[in-house]
C-alpha positions as CSV (number, residue, x, y, z in Angstrom):
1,X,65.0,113.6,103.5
2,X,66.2,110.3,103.0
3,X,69.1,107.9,104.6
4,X,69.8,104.7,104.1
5,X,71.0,102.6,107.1
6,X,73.1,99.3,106.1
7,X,74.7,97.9,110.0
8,X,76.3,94.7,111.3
9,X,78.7,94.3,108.3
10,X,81.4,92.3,111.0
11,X,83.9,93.0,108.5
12,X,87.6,90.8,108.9
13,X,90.7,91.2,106.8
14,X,90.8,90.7,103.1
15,X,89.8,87.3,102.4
16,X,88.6,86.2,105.6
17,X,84.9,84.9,105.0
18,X,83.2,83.9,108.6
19,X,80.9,81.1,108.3
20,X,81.7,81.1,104.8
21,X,80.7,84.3,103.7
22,X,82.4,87.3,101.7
23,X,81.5,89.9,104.1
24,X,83.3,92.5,102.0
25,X,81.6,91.6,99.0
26,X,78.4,92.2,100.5
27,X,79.4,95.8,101.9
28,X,80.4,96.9,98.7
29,X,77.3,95.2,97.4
30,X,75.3,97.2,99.8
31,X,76.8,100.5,98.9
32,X,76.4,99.6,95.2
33,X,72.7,99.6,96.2
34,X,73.0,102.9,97.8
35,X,74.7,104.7,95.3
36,X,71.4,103.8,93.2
37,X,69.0,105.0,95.7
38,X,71.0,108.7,96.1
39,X,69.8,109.2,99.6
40,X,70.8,112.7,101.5
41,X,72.7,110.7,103.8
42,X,74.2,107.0,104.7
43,X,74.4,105.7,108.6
44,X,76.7,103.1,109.5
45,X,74.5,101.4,112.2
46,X,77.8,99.6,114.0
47,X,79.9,96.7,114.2
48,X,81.6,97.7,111.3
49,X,84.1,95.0,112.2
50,X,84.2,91.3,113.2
51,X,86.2,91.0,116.3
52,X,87.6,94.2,117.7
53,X,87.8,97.3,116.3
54,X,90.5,97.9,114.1
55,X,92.0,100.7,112.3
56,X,92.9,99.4,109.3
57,X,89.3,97.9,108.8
58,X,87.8,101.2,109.4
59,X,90.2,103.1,106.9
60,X,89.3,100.5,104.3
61,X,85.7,101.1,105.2
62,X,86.0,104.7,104.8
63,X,87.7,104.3,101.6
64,X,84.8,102.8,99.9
65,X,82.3,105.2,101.6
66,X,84.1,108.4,100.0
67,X,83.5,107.7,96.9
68,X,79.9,107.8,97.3
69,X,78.2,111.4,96.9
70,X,76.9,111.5,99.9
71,X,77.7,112.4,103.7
72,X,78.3,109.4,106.3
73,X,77.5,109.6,109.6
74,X,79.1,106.3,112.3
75,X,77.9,104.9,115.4
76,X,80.4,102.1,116.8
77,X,78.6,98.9,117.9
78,X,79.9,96.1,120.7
79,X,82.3,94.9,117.9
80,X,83.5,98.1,117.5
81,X,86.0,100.5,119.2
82,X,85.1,104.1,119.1
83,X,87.7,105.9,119.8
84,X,89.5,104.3,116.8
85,X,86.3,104.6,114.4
86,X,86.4,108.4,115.5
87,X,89.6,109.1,115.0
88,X,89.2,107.5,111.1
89,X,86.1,109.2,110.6
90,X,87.3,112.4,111.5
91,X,84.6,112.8,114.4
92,X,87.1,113.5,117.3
93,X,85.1,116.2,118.3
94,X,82.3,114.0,118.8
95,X,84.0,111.8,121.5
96,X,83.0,112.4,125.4
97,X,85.5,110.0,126.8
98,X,85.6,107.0,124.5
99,X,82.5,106.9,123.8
100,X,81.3,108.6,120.4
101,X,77.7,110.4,120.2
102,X,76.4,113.6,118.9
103,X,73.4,115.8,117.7
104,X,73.0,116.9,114.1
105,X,69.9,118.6,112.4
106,X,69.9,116.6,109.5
107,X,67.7,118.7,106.6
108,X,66.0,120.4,109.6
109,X,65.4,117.2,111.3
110,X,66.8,117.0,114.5
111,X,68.6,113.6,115.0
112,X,70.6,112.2,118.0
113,X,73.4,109.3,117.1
114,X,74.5,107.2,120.4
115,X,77.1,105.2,121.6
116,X,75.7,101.7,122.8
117,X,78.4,100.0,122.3
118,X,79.0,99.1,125.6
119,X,75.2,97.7,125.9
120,X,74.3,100.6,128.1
121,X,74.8,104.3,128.4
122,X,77.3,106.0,130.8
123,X,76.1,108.6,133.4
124,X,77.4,111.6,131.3
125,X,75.6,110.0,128.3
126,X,72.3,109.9,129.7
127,X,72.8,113.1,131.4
128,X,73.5,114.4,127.3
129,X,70.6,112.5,125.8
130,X,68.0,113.7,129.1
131,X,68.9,117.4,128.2
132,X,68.8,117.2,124.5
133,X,65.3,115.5,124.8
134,X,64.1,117.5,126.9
135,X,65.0,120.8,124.5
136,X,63.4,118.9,121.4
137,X,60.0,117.7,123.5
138,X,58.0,120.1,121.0
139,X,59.5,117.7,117.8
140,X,59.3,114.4,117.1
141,X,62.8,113.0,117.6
142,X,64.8,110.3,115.7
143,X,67.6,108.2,117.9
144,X,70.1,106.0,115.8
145,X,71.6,103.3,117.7
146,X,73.5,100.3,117.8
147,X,71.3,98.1,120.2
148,X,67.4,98.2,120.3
149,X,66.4,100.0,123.1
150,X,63.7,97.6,124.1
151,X,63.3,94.1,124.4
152,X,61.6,92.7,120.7
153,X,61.0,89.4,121.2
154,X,64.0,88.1,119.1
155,X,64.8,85.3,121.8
156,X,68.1,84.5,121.8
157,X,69.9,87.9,121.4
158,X,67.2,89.6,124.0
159,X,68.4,86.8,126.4
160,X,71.8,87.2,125.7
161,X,73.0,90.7,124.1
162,X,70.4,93.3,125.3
163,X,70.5,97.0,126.2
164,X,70.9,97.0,129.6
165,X,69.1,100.3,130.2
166,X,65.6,99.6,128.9
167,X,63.7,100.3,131.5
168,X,65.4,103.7,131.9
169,X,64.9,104.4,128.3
170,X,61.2,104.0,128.2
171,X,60.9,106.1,131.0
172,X,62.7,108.5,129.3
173,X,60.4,108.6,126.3
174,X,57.3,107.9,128.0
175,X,57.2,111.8,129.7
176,X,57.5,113.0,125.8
177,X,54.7,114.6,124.1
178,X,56.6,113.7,121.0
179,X,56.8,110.9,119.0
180,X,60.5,108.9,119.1
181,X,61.5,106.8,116.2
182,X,64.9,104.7,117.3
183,X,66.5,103.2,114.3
184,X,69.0,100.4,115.0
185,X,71.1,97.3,114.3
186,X,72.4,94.6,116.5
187,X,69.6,91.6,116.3
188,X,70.3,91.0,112.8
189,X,66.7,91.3,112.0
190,X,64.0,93.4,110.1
191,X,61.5,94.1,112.7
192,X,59.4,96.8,113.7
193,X,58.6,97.1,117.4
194,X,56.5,100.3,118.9
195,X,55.7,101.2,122.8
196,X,53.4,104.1,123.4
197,X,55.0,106.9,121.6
198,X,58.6,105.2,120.4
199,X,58.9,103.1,117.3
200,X,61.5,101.2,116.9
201,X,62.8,99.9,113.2
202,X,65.2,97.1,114.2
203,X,67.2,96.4,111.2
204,X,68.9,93.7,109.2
205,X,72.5,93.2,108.5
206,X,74.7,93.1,105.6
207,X,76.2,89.7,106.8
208,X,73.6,87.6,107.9
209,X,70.0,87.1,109.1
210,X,69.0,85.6,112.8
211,X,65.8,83.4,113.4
212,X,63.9,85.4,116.2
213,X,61.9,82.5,117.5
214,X,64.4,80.0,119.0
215,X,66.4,80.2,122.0
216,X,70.0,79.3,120.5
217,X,71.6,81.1,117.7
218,X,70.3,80.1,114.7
219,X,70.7,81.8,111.3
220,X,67.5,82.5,108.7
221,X,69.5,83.6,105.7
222,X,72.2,85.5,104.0
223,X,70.6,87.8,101.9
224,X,72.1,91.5,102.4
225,X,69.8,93.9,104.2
226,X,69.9,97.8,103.9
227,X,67.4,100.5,105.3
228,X,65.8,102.9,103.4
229,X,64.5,105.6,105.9
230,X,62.3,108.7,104.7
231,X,61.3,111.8,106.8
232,X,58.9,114.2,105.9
233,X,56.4,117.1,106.7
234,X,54.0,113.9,107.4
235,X,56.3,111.6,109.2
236,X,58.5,108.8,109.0
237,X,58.3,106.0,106.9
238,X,60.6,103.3,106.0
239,X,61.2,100.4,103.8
240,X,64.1,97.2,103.8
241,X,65.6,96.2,100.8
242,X,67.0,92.9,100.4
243,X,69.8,91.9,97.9
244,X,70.5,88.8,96.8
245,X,74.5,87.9,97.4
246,X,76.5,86.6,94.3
247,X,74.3,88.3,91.9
């Protein structure tokens, strides 16, 4: 099976270019790219929009997602406000509270989406993800999430934007006998990070790319960044493509 993961889009009303850039432009650049590598699947990895979530940004997003021939699963992201992005998305019966996570087997693949968006899980969350663990323990698991769920040495945005939970999380894994692969957005990086048995893909963003080795904000580049994720009888392997804007 194979999805492709595009996150961090921080998408504003038409016209409205943050630090310059054509954020929409790139999106639809992105799922351009996407349509051409026909994936089973396509993950919107979070912060979807720019400032707050808003639901005429994520009806326009949806807009341009339908008419690719594939299904789209949504995780919201700190920018992001779930209950709104559910209700878009049609995935009310994915929300406990107002926060929007779920299961699916995805081609026989079991695969758990979670709500980081408030930079930790709540006590019914973790109570979800201990149990649903704990039932797949004889499979290797893939998590899709906004944050990372480790710090990754990307200085400014451990320091200032981590998971809050990490600790707990790795405690979690570490009493698997199964291999976890996390797949996430948020750092605005490509960058792979593993811990015992979980690997996690950090990914890059449609909008921009961060410096990871300086202590203020800094940004690399603007190139758009999409993941291409594969699973198979043999594993999970995975590959970032970069697109060059304007072109």
């Amino acid at each position: 099976m194979k999805l492709a993961f595009i996150t961090d889009m921080h998408l504003g009303a038409e016209g409205e270019k943050p630090t310059g850039v054509d954020v929409r432009q790139h999106f639809l650049k992105a799922l351009d790219f996407v349509a051409d590598m026909k994936p089973s699947g396509l993950v919107l990895g979070g912060d979807i929009c720019n400032g707050t979530g808003d639901r005429a940004m994520y009806e326009w997003v949806k807009k341009q997602v339908d008419q690719l021939p594939m299904p789209c699963y949504v995780i919201p992201g700190n920018h992001d406000d779930a209950t709104l992005l559910a209700e878009v998305f049609r995935n009310t019966h994915y929300l406990h509270g107002r926060e929007l996570y779920y299961a699916l087997p995805l081609e026989g693949r079991p695969v758990l989406f979670l709500d980081s968006s408030k930079g930790e899980l709540s006590t019914d969350q973790w109570t979800w993800l201990r149990e649903y663990v704990k039932a797949l323990r004889d499979s290797n698991i893939l998590i899709i999430m906004h944050h990372p769920p480790l710090p990754a040495d990307v200085m400014f945005m451990d320091r200032k934007y981590p998971f809050e939970q990490s600790d707990a999380f790795l405690d979690l894994v570490r009493e698997l006998p199964c291999h976890v692969t996390v797949v996430c957005g948020h750092y605005h990086v490509d960058k792979v990070v593993q811990r015992g048995n979980l690997l996690v893909l950090l990914s890059p963003s449609t909008y921009y790319q961060m410096q990871q080795n300086t202590p203020e904000f800094a940004i690399d580049h603007y190139r758009i960044g999409i993941r291409e994720i594969n699973l198979t009888t043999h594993g999970t392997t995975s590959t970032v493509h970069y697109l060059q804007p304007g072109q």
